[in-house]
N, CA, C and O atoms as a GROMACS GRO file, in nm:
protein
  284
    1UNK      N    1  14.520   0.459   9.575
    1UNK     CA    2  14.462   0.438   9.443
    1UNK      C    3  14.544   0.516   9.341
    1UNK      O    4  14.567   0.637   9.345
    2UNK      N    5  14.574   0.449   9.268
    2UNK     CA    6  14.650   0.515   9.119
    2UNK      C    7  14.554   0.597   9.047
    2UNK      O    8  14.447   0.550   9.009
    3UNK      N    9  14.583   0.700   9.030
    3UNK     CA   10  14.566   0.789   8.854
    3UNK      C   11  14.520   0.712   8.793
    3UNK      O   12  14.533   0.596   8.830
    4UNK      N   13  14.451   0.738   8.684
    4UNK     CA   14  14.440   0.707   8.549
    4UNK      C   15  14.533   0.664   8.503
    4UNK      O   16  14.586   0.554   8.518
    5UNK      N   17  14.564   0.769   8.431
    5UNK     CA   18  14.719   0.843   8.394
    5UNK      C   19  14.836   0.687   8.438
    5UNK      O   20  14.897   0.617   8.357
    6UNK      N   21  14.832   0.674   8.587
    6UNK     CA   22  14.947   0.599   8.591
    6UNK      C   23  14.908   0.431   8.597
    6UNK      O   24  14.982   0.335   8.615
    7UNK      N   25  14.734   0.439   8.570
    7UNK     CA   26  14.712   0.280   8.562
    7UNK      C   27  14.727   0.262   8.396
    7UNK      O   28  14.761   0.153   8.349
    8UNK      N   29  14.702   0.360   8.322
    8UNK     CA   30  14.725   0.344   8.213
    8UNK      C   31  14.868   0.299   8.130
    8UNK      O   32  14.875   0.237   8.024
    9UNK      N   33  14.964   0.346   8.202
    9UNK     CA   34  15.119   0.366   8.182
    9UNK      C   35  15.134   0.161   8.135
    9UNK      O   36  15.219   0.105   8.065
   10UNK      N   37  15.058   0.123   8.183
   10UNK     CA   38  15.074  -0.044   8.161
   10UNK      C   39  15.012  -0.088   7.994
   10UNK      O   40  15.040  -0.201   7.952
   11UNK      N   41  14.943  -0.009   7.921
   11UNK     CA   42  14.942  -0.035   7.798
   11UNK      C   43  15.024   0.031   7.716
   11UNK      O   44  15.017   0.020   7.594
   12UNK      N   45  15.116   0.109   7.782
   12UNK     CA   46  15.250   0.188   7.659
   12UNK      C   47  15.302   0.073   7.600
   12UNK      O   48  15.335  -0.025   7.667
   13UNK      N   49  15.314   0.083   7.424
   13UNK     CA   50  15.352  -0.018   7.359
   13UNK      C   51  15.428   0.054   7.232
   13UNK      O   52  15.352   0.063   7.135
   14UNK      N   53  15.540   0.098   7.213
   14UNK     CA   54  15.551   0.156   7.107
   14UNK      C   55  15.562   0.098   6.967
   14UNK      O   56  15.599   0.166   6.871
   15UNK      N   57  15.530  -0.027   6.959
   15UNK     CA   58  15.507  -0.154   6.845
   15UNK      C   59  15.393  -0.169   6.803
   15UNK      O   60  15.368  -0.159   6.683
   16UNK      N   61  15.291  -0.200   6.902
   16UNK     CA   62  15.134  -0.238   6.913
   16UNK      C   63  15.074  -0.135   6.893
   16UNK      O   64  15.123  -0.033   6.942
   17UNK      N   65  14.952  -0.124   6.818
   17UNK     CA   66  14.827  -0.018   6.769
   17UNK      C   67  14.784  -0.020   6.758
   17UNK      O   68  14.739   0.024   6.653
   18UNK      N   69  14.680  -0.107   6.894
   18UNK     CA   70  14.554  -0.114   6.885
   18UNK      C   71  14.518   0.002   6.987
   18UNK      O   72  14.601   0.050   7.063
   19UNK      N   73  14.391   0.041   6.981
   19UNK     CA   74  14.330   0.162   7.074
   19UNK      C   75  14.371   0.177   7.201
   19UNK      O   76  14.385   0.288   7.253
   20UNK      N   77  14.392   0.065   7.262
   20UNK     CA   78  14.406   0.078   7.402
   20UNK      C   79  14.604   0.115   7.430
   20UNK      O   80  14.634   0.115   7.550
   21UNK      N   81  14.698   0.136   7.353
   21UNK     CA   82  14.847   0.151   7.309
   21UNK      C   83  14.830   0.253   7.287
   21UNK      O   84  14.870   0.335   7.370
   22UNK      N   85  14.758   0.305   7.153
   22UNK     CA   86  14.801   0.434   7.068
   22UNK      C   87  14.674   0.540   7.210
   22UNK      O   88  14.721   0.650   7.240
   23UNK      N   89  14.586   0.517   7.254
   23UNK     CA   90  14.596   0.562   7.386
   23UNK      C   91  14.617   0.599   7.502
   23UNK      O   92  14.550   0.679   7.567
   24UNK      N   93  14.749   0.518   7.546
   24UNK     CA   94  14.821   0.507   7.643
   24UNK      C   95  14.946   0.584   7.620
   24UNK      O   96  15.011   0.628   7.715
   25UNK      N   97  15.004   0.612   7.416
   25UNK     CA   98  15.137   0.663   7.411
   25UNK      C   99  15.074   0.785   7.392
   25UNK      O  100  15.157   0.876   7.397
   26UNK      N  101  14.932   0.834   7.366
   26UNK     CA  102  14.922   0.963   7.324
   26UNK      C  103  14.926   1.025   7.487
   26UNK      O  104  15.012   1.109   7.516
   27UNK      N  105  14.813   0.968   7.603
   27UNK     CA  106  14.840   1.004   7.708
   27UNK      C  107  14.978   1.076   7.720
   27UNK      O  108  15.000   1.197   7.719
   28UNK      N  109  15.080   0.953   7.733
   28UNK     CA  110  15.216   0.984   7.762
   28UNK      C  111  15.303   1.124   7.708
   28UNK      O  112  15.379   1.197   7.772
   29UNK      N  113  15.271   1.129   7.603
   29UNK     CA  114  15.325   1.245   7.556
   29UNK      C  115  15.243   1.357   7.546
   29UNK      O  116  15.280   1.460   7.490
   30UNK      N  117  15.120   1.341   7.603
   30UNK     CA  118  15.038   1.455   7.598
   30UNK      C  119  15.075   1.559   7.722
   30UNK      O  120  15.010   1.537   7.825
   31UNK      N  121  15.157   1.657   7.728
   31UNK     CA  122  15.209   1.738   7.827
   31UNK      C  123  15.120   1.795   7.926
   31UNK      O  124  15.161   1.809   8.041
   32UNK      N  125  14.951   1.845   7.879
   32UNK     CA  126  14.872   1.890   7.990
   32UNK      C  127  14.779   1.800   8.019
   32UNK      O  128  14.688   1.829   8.097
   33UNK      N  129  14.789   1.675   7.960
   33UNK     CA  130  14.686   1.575   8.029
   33UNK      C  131  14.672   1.544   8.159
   33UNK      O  132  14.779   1.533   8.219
   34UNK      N  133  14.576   1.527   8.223
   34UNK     CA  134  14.565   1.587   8.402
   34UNK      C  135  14.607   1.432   8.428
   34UNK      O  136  14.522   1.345   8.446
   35UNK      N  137  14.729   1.411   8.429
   35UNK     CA  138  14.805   1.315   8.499
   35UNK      C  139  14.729   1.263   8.651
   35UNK      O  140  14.684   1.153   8.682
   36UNK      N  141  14.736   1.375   8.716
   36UNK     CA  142  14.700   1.311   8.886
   36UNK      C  143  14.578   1.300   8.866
   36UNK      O  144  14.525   1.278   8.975
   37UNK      N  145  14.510   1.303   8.792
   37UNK     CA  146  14.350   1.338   8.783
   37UNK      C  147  14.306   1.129   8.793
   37UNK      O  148  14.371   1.034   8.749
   38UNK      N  149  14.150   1.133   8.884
   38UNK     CA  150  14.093   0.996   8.979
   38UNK      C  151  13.943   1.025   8.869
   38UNK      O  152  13.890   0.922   8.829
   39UNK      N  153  13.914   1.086   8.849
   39UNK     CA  154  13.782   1.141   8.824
   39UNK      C  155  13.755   1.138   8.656
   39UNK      O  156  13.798   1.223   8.577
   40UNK      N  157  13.688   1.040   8.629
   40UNK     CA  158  13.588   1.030   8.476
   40UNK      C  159  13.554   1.162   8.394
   40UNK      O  160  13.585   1.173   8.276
   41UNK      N  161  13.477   1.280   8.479
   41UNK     CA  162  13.409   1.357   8.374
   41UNK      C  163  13.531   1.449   8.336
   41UNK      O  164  13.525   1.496   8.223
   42UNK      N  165  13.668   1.491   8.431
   42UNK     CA  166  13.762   1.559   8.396
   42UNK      C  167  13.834   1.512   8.300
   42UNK      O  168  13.870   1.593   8.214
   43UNK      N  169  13.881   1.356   8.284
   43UNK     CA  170  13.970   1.312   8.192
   43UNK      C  171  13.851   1.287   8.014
   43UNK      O  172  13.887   1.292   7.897
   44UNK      N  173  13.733   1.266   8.065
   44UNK     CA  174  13.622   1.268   7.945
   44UNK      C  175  13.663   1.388   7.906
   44UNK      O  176  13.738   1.391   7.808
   45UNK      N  177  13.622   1.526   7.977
   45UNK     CA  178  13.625   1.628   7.891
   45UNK      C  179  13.713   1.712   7.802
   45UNK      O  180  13.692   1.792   7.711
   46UNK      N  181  13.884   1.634   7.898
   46UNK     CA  182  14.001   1.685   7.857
   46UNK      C  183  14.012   1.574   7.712
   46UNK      O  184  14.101   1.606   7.633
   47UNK      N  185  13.928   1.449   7.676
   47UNK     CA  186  13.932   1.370   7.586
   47UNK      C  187  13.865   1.461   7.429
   47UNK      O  188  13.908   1.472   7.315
   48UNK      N  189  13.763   1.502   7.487
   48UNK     CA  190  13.672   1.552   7.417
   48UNK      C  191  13.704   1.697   7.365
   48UNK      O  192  13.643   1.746   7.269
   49UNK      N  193  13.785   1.752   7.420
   49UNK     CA  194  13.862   1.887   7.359
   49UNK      C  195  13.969   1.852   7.273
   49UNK      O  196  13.996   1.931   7.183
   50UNK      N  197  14.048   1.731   7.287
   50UNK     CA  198  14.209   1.707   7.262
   50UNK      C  199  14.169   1.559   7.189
   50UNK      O  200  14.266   1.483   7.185
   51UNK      N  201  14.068   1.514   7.140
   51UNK     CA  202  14.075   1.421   7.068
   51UNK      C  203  14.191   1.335   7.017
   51UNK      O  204  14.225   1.381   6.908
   52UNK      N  205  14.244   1.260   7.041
   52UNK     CA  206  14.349   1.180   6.943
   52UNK      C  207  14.296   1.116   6.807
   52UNK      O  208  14.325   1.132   6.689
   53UNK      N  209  14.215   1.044   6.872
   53UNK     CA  210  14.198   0.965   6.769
   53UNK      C  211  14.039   0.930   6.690
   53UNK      O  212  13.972   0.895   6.787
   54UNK      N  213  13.977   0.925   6.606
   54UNK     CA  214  13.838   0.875   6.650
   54UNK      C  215  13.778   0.770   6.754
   54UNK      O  216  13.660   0.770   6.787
   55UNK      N  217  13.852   0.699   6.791
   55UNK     CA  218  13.771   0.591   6.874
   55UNK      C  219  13.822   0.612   7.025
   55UNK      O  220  13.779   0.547   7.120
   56UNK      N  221  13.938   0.729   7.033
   56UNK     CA  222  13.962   0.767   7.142
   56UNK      C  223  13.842   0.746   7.248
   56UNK      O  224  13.875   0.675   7.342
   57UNK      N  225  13.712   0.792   7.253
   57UNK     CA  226  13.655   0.814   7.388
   57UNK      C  227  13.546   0.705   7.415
   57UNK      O  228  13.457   0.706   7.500
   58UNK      N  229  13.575   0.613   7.324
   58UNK     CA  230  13.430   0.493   7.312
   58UNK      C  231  13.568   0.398   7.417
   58UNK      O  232  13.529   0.346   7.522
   59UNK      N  233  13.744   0.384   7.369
   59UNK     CA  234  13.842   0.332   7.413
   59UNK      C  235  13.841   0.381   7.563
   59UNK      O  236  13.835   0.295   7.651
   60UNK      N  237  13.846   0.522   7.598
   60UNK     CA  238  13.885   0.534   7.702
   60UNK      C  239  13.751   0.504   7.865
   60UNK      O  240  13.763   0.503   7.988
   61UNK      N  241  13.631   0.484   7.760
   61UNK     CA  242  13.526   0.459   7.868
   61UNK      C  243  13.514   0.304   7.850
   61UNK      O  244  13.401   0.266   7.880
   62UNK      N  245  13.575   0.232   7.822
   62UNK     CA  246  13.574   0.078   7.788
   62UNK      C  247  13.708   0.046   7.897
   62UNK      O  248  13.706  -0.044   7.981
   63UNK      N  249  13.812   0.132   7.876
   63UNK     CA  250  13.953   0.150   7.970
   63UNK      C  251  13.879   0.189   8.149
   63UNK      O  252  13.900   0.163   8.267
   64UNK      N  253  13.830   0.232   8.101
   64UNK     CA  254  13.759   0.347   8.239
   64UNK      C  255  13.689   0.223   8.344
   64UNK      O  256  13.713   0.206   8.463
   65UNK      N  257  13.599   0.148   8.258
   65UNK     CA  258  13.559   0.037   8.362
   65UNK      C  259  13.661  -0.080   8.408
   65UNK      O  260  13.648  -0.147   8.511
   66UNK      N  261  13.728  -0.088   8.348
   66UNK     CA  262  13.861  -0.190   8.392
   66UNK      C  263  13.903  -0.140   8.535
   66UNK      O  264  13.900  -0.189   8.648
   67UNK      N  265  13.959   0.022   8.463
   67UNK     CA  266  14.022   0.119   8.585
   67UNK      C  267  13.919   0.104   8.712
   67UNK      O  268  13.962   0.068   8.822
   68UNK      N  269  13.824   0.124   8.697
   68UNK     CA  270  13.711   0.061   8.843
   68UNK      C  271  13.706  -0.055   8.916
   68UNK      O  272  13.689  -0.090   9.032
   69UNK      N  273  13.727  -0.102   8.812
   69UNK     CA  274  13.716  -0.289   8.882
   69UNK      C  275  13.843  -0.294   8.918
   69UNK      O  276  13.847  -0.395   8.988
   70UNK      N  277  14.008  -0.224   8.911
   70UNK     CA  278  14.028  -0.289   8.962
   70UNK      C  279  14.138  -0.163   9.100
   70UNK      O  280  14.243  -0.173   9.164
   71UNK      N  281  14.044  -0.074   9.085
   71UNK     CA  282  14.082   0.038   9.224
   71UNK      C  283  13.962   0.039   9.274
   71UNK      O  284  13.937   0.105   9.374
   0.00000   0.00000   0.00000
């Protein structure tokens, strides 16, 4: 089972800016984002300290059920 982190790596778009892109490039360049991290409430809380964006965490729990359905 993939990461987050590396199921996410499939919406890097450096053109496109919609939530689920400007999500995926902030990930990317975010240096302590828990990359290997499998687990919801760790990547929620590291969301919720390190905010990107406003719609960051409504995006990443909308991302989050995809990531289920399809690991």
């Amino acid at each position: 089972m993939k990461s987050f982190y590396q199921w996410m790596l499939r919406y890097r778009d450096d053109y496109a800016l919609d939530n689920e892109r400007k999500l995926a490039n902030w990930m990317f360049s975010e240096h302590d984002f828990p990359i290997h991290s499998k687990d919801y409430n760790e990547i929620s809380q590291y969301l919720e300290w390190h905010i990107p964006f406003a719609d960051a965490l409504t995006t990443f729990d909308q991302l989050w059920e995809k990531y289920r359905e399809e690991n």
